[in-house]
RODO-2510 file (C-alpha; in nm, 4 decimals, decimal comma):
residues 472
     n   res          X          Y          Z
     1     x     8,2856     2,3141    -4,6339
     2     x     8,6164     2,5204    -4,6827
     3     x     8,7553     2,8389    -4,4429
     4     x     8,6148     3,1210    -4,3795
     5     x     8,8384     3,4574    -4,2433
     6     x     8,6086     3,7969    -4,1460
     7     x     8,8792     4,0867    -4,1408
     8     x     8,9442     4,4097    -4,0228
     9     x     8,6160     4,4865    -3,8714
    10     x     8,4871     4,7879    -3,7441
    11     x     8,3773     4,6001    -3,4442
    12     x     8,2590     4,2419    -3,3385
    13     x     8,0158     4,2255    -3,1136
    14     x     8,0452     3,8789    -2,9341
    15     x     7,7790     3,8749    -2,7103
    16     x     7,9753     3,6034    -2,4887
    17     x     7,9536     3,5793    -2,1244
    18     x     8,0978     3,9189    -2,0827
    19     x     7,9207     4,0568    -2,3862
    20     x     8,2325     4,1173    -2,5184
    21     x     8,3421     4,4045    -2,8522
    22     x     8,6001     4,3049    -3,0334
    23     x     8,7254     4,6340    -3,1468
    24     x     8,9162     4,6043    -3,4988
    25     x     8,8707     4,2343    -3,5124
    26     x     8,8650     3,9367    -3,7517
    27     x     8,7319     3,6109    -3,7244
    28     x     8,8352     3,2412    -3,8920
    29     x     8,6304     2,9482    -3,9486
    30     x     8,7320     2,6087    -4,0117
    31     x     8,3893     2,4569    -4,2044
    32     x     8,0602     2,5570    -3,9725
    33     x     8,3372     2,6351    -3,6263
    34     x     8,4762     2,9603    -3,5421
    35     x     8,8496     2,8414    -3,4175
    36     x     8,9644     3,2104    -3,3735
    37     x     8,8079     3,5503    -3,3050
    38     x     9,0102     3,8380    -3,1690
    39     x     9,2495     4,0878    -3,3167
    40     x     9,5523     3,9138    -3,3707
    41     x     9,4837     3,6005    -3,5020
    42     x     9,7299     3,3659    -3,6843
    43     x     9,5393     3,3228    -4,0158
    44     x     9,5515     3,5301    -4,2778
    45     x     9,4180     3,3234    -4,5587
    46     x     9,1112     3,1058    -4,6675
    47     x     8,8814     2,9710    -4,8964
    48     x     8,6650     3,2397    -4,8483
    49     x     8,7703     3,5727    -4,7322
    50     x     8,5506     3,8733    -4,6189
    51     x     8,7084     4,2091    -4,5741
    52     x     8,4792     4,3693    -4,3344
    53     x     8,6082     4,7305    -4,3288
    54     x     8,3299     4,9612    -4,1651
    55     x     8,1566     4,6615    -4,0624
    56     x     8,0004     4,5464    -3,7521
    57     x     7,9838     4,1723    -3,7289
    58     x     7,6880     3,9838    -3,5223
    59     x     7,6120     3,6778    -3,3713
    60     x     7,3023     3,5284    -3,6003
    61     x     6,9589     3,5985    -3,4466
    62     x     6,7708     3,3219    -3,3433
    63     x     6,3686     3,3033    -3,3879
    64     x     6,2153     3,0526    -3,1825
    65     x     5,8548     3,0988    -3,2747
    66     x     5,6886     3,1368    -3,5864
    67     x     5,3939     2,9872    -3,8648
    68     x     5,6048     3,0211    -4,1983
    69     x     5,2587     2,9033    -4,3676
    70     x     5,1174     3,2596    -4,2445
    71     x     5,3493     3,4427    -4,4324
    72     x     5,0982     3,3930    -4,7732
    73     x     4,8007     3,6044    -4,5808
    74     x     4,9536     3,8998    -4,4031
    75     x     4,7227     4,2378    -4,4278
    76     x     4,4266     4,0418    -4,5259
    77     x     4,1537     4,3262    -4,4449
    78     x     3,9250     4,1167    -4,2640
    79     x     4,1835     3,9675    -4,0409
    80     x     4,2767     4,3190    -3,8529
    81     x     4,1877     4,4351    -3,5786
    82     x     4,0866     4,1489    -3,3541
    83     x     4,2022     3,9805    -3,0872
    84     x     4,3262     3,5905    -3,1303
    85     x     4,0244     3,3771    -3,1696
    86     x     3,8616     3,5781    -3,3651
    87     x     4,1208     3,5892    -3,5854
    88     x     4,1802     3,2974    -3,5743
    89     x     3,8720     3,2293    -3,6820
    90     x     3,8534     3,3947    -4,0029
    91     x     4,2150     3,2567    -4,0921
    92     x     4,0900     2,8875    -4,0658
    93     x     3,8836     2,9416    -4,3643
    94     x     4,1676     3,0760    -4,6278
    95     x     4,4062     2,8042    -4,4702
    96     x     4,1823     2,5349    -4,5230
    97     x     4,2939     2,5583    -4,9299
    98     x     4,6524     2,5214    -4,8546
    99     x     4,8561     2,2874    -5,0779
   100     x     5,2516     2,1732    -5,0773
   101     x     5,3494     2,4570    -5,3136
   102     x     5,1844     2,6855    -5,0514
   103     x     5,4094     2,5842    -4,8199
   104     x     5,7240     2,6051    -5,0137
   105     x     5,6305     2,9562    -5,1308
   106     x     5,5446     3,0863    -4,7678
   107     x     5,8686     2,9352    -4,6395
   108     x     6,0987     3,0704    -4,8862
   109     x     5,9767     3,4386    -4,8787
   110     x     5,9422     3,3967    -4,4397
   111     x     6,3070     3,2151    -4,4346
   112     x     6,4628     3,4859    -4,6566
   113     x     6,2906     3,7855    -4,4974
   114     x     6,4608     3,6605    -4,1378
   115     x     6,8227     3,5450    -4,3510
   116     x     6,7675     3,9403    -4,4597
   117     x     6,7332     4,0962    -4,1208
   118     x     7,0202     3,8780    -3,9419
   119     x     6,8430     3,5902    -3,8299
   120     x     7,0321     3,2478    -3,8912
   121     x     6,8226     3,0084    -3,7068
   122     x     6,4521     3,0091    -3,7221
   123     x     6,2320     2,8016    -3,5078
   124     x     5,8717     2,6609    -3,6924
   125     x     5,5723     2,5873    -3,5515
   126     x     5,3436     2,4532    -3,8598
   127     x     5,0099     2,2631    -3,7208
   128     x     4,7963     2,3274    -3,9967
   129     x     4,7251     2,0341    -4,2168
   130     x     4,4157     2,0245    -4,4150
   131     x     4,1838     1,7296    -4,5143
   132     x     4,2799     1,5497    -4,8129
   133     x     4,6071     1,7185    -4,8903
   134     x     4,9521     1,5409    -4,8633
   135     x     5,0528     1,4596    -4,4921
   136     x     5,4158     1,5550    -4,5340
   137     x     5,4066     1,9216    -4,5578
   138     x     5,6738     1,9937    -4,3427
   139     x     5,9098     1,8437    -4,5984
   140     x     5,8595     2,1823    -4,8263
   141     x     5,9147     2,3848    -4,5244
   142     x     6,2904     2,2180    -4,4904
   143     x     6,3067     2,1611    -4,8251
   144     x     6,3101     2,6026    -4,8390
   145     x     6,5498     2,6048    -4,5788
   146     x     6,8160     2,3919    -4,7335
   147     x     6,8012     2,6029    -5,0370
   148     x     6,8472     2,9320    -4,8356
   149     x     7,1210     2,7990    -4,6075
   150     x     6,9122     2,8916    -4,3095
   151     x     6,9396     2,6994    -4,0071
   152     x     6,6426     2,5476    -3,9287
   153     x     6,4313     2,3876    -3,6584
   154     x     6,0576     2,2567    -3,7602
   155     x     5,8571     2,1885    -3,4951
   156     x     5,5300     1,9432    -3,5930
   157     x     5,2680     2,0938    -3,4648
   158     x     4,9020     1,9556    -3,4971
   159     x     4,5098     1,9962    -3,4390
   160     x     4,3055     1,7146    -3,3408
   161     x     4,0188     1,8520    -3,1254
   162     x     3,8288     2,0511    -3,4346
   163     x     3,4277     2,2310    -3,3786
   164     x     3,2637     1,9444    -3,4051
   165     x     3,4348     1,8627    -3,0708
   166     x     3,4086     2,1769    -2,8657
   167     x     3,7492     2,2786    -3,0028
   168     x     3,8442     2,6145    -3,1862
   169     x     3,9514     2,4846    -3,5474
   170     x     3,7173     2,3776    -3,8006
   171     x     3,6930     2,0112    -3,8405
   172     x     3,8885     2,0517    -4,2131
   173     x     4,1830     2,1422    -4,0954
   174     x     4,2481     1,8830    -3,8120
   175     x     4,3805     1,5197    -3,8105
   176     x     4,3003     1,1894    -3,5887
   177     x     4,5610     1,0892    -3,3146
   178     x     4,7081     0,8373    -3,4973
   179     x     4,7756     1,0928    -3,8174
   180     x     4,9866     1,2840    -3,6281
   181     x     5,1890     1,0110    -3,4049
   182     x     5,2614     0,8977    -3,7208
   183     x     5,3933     1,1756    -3,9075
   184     x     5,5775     1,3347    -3,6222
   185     x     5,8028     1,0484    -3,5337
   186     x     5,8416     1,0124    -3,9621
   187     x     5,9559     1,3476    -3,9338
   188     x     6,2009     1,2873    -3,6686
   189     x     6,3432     0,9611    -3,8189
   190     x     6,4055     1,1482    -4,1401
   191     x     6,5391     1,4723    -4,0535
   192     x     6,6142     1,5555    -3,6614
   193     x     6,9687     1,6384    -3,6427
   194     x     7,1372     1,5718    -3,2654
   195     x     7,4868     1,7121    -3,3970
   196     x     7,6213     2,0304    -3,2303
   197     x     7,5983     2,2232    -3,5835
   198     x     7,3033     2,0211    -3,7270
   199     x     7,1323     2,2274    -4,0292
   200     x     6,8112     2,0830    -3,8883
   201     x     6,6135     1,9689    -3,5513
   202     x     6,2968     1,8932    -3,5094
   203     x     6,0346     1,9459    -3,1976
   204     x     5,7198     1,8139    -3,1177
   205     x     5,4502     2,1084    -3,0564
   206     x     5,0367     2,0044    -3,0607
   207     x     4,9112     2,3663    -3,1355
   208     x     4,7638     2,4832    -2,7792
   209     x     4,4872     2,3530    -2,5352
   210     x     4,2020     2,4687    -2,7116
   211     x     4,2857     2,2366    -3,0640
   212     x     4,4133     1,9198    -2,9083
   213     x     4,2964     1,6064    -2,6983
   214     x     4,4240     1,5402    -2,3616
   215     x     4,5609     1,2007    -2,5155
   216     x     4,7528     1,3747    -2,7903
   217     x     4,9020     1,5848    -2,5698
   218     x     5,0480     1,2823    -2,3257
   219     x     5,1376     1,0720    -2,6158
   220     x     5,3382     1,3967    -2,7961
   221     x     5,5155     1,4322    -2,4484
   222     x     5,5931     1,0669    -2,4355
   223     x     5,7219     1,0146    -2,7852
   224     x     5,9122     1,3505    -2,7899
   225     x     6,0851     1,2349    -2,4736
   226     x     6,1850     0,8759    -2,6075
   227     x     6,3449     1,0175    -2,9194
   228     x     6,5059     1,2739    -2,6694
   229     x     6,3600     1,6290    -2,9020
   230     x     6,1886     1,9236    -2,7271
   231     x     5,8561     2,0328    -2,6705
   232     x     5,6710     2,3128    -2,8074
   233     x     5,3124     2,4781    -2,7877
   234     x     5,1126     2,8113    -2,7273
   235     x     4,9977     2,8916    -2,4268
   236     x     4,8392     3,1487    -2,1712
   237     x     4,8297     3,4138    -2,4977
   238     x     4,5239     3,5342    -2,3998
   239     x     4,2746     3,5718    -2,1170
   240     x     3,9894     3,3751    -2,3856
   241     x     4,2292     3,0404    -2,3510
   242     x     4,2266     3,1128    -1,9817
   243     x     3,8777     3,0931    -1,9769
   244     x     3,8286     2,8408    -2,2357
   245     x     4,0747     2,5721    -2,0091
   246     x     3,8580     2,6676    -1,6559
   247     x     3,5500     2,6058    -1,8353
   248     x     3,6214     2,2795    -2,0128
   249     x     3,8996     2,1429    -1,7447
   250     x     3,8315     2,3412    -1,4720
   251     x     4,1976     2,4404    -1,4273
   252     x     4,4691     2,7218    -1,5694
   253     x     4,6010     2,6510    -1,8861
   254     x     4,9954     2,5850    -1,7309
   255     x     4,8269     2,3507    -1,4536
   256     x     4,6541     2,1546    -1,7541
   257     x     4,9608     2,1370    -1,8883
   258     x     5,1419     2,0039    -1,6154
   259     x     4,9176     1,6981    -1,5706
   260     x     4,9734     1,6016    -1,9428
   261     x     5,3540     1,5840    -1,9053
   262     x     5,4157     1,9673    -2,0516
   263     x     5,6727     2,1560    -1,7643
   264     x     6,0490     2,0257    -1,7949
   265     x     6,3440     2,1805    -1,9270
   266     x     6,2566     2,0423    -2,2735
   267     x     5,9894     2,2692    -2,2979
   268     x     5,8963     2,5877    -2,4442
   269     x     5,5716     2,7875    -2,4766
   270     x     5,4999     3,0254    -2,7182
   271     x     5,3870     3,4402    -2,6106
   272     x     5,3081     3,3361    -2,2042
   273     x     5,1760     3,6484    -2,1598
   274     x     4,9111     3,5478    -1,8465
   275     x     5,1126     3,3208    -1,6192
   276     x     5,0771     3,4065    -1,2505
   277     x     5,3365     3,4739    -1,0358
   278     x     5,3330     3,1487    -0,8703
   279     x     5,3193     2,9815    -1,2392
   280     x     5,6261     3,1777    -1,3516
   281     x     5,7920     3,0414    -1,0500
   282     x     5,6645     2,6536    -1,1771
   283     x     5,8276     2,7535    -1,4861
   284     x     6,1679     2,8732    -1,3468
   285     x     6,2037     2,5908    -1,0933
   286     x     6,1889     2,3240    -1,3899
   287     x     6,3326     2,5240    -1,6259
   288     x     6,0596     2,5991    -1,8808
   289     x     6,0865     2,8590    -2,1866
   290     x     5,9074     3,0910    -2,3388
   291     x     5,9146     3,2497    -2,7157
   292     x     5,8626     3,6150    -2,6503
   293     x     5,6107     3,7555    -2,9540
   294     x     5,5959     4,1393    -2,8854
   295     x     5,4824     4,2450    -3,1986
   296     x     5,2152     4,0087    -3,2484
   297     x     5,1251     4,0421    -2,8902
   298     x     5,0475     4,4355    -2,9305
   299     x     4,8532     4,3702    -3,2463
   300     x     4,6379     4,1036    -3,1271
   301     x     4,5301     4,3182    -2,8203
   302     x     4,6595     4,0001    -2,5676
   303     x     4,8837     4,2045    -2,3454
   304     x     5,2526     4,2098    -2,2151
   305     x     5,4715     4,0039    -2,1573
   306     x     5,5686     3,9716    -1,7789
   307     x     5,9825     3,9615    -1,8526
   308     x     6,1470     4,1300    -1,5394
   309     x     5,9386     3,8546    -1,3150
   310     x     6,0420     3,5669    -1,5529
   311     x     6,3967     3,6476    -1,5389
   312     x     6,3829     3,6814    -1,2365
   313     x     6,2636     3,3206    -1,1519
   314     x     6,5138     3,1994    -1,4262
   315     x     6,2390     3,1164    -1,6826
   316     x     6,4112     3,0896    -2,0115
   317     x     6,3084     3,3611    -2,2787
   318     x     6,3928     3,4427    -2,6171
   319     x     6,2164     3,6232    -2,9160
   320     x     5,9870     3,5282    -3,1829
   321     x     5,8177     3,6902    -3,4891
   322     x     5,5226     3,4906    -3,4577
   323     x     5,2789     3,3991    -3,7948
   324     x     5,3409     3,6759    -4,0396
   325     x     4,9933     3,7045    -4,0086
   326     x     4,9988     3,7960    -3,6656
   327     x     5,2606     4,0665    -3,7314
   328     x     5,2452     4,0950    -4,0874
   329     x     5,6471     4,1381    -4,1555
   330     x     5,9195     3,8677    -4,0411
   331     x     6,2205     4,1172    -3,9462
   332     x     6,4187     4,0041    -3,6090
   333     x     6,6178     4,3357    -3,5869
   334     x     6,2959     4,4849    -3,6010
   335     x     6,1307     4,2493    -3,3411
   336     x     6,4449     4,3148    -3,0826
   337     x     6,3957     4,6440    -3,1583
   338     x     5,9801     4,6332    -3,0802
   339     x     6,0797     4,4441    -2,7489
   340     x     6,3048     4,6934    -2,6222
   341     x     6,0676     4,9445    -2,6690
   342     x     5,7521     4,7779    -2,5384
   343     x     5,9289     4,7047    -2,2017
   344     x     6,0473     5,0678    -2,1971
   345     x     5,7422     5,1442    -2,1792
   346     x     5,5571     4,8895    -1,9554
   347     x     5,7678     4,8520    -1,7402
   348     x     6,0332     5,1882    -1,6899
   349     x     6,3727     5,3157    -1,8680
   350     x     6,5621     5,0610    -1,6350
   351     x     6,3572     4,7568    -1,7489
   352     x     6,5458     4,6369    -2,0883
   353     x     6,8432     4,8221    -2,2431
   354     x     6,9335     4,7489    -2,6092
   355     x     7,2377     4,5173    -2,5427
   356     x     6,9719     4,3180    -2,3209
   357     x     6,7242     4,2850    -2,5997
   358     x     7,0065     4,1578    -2,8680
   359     x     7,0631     3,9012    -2,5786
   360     x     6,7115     3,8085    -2,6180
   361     x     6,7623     3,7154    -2,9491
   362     x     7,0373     3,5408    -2,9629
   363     x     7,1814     3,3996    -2,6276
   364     x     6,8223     3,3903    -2,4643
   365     x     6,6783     3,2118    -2,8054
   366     x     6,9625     2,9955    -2,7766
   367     x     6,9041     2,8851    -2,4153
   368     x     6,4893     2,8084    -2,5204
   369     x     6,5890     2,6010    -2,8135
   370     x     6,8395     2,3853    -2,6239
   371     x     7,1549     2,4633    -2,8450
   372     x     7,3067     2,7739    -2,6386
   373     x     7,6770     2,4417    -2,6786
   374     x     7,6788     2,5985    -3,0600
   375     x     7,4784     2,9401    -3,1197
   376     x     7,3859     3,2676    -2,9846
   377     x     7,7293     3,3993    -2,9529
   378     x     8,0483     3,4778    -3,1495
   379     x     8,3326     3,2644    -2,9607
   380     x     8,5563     2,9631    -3,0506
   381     x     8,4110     2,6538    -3,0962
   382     x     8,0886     2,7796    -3,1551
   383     x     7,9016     2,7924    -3,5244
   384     x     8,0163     3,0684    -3,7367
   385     x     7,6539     3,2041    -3,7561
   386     x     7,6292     3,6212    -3,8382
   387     x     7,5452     3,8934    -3,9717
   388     x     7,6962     4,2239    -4,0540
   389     x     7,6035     4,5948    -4,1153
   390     x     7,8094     4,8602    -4,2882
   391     x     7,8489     5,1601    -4,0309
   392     x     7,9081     5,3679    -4,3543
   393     x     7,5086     5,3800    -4,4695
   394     x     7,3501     5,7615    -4,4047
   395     x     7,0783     5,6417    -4,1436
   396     x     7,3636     5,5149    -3,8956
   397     x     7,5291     5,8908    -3,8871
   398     x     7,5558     6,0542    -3,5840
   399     x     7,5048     5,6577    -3,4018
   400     x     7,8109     5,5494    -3,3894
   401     x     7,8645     5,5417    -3,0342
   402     x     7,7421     5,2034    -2,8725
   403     x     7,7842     4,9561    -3,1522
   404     x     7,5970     4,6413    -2,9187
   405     x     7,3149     4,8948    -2,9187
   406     x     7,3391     4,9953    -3,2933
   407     x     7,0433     4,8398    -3,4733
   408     x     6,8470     4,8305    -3,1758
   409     x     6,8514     5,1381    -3,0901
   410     x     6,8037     5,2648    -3,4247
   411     x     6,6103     5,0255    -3,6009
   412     x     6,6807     4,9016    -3,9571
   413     x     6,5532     5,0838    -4,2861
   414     x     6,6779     4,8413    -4,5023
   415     x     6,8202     4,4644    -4,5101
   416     x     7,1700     4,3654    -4,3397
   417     x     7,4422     4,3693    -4,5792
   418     x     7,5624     4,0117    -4,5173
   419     x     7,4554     3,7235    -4,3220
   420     x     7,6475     3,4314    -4,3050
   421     x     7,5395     3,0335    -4,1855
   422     x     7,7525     2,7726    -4,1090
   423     x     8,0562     2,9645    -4,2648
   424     x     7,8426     3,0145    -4,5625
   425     x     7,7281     3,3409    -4,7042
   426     x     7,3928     3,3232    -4,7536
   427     x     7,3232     3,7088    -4,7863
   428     x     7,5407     3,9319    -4,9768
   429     x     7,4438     4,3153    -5,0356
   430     x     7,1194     4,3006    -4,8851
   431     x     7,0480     4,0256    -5,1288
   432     x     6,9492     3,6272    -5,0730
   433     x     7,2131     3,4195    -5,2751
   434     x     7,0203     3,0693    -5,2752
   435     x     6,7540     3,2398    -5,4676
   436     x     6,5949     3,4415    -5,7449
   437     x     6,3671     3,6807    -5,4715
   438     x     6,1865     3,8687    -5,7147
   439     x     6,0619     3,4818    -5,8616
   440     x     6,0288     3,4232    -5,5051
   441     x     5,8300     3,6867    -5,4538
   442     x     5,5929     3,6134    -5,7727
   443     x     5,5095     3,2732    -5,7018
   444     x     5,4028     3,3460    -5,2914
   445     x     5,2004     3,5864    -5,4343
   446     x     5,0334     3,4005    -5,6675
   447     x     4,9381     3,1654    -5,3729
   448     x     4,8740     3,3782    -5,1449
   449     x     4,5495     3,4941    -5,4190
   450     x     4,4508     3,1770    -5,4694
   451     x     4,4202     3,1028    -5,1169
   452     x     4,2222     3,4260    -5,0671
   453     x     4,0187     3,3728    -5,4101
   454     x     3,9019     2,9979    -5,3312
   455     x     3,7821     3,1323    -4,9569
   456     x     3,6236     3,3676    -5,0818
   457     x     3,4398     3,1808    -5,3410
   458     x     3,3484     2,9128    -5,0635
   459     x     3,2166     3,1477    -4,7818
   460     x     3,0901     3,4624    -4,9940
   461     x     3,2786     3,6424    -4,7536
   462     x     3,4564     3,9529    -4,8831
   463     x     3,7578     3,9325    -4,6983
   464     x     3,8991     4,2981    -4,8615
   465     x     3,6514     4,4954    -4,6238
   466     x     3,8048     4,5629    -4,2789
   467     x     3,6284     4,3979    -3,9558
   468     x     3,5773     4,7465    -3,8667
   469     x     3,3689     4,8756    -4,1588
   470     x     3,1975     4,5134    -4,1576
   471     x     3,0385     4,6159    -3,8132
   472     x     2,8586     4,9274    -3,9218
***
């Protein structure tokens, strides 16, 4: 894959173990490793070199939570303000036309709209596979990824347990048992990754408690354990699953969990917002994570996140952007930023400084997805995952005091100016370089209308009128 040498930086910010700035420093790569980061390093040439002048230099953000799919129906009218089922609800009916090009197109704009705003490793959490369309739709999703260059970690999600069944999703957009045991472990065979720098991984992640069997759940847990990949799923988002899981199993969602085989430290829940205390303490003593989803959290209406207490007990927690749907925009700057804000708030000026919530993303998303050996920080040995910002742009004047805090602190108006994956540059001048965007851009859309045009031909629901004005 060649060298790669990052000079003369303004600053690197290492976020190592002592959360380290590396204050005029360069950086050298020998194909995806970093084998030297300081200020006097003995390299001066390489295949690729990257004079970084005014520059602060990153360790790659790390999404662990998202629904790439979503990205084709963001500020759908209909769709706003409401809390999740509901939502949900109306969602099922435009998803329910999804096709393989779909997927491609949602992945490529939702992958390059996180390679644009730093992140280098995005977690997937795709479960919605509708009747009598190809099975292997998760293929497109990597397929996207290997032409951006992002790092990338699918997770196969599923529905099983549709209406018919006292479940949430409509019958068309869920599969039998067997379906999905059988696609899942033909998705790990053919692309999980167990190498340190592995482009891809793969999880196992039935959608949530309320659009899955009990047996799926124990034979995901059992399968995901014998091919040794983690775990994923929603759960305790909102107080309606809470009440949903006492009134068909007569327990908490977490303790339902538990009996299928769901706690362990190969685990990791999406949002979490309505554990207990004594959960959170389950969690910590086994080693559980949890995706953090701020934005989509506050937009749904399904609370906050408890952090301090699940800290605390040593839960595991990182960020996520969630379904573009669900927060309508896929920026991880901006969803550190949202985080350290929200917490402000809810919890006091002490609760979450800005060096804390770029730990979230990238050291804390390492530790949930199991691969804190290679990412999540800028040190030797580890992957030469960043991205950089020019300190030289007119909204950073004044700012340039705490450069850990920077783009926290003061949010981001526009796209990084470089993010790079694996020693690769995969964004140059704010710009993707696997990809035409504005064809990008073109082609998503034109899914994204037919999806909303063949719902709304289906239902005779006008999905362009707000929920709000619907209710008068």
């Amino acid at each position: 894959m060649g060298t790669l040498l990052v000079k003369n930086a303004k600053s690197i910010v290492t976020m190592d173990g002592e959360r380290r700035v590396i204050e005029g420093g360069s950086l050298y790569a020998d194909g995806q490793e970093i084998v030297a980061i300081g200020t006097d390093i003995p390299y001066a040439e390489a295949d690729t070199v990257v004079d970084a002048t005014g520059m602060i230099v990153y360790p790659g953000l790390i999404n662990t939570h998202h629904h790439l799919f979503q990205t084709l129906t963001r500020n759908i009218p209909l769709a706003q303000d409401c809390e999740l089922f509901e939502w949900l609800g109306t969602l099922f009916d435009i998803w329910r036309h999804l096709r393989p090009e779909d997927i491609y197109n949602g992945a490529v704009v939702g992958l390059g709209e996180l390679l644009k705003t730093g992140c280098t490793t995005a977690s997937d959490h795709f479960y919605c596979f509708p009747k009598g369309i190809s099975g292997e739709l998760m293929d497109e999703e990597i397929r996207a990824a290997a032409e951006l260059g992002i790092r990338f970690y699918p997770t196969r999600g599923s529905m099983s347990l549709g209406r018919s069944e006292g479940g949430l999703p409509p019958d068309a957009v869920c599969q039998t048992d067997n379906e999905i045991i059988k696609d899942t472990i033909r998705v790990i065979e053919r692309y999980h990754g167990s190498d340190r720098f592995a482009m891809v991984r793969v999880g196992v992640a039935p959608c949530a408690p309320f659009s899955v069997t009990s047996d799926l759940l124990r034979e995901s847990a059992a399968l995901a354990r014998s091919y040794g990949v983690r775990m994923h799923t929603h759960l305790a988002e909102t107080l309606d699953e809470e009440r949903y899981c006492l009134d068909r199993f007569g327990v908490r969602p977490l303790e339902y969990m538990e009996r299928h085989g769901w706690v362990g430290d190969d685990v990791w829940y999406a949002h979490g917002i309505h554990f207990d205390d004594d959960e959170i303490r389950l969690m910590g003593r086994h080693g559980c994570g949890v995706a953090h989803c701020p934005t989509s959290n506050m937009k749904l209406s399904s609370g906050v996140f408890k952090l301090l207490r699940m800290q605390e007990a040593g839960v595991r927690v990182g960020l996520g952007v969630d379904g573009s749907a669900s927060n309508d925009g896929g920026s991880m700057i901006g969803e550190a930023r949202m985080s350290y804000l929200l917490h402000k708030l809810a919890h006091g000026s002490s609760s979450l400084d800005a060096a804390g919530a770029l730990g979230l993303a990238t050291r804390g998303s390492a530790s949930v997805l199991g691969w804190n050996d290679a990412i999540g920080s800028l040190e030797a040995g580890k992957a030469a995952d960043m991205f950089m910002i020019d300190t030289r742009r007119l909204e950073f004047a004044g700012a340039l005091f705490d450069d850990a805090a920077l783009p926290i602190v003061t949010g981001m108006s526009r796209p990084v100016d470089m993010t790079i994956v694996g020693g690769k540059i995969v964004v140059k001048d704010g710009r993707l370089t696997g990809i035409e965007e504005e064809r990008a851009a073109e082609a998503a859309q034109a899914s994204a209308l037919r999806l909303f045009n063949e719902a709304s031909l289906r239902t005779g629901i006008d999905y362009r009128r707000s929920r709000l004005h619907a209710l008068k």
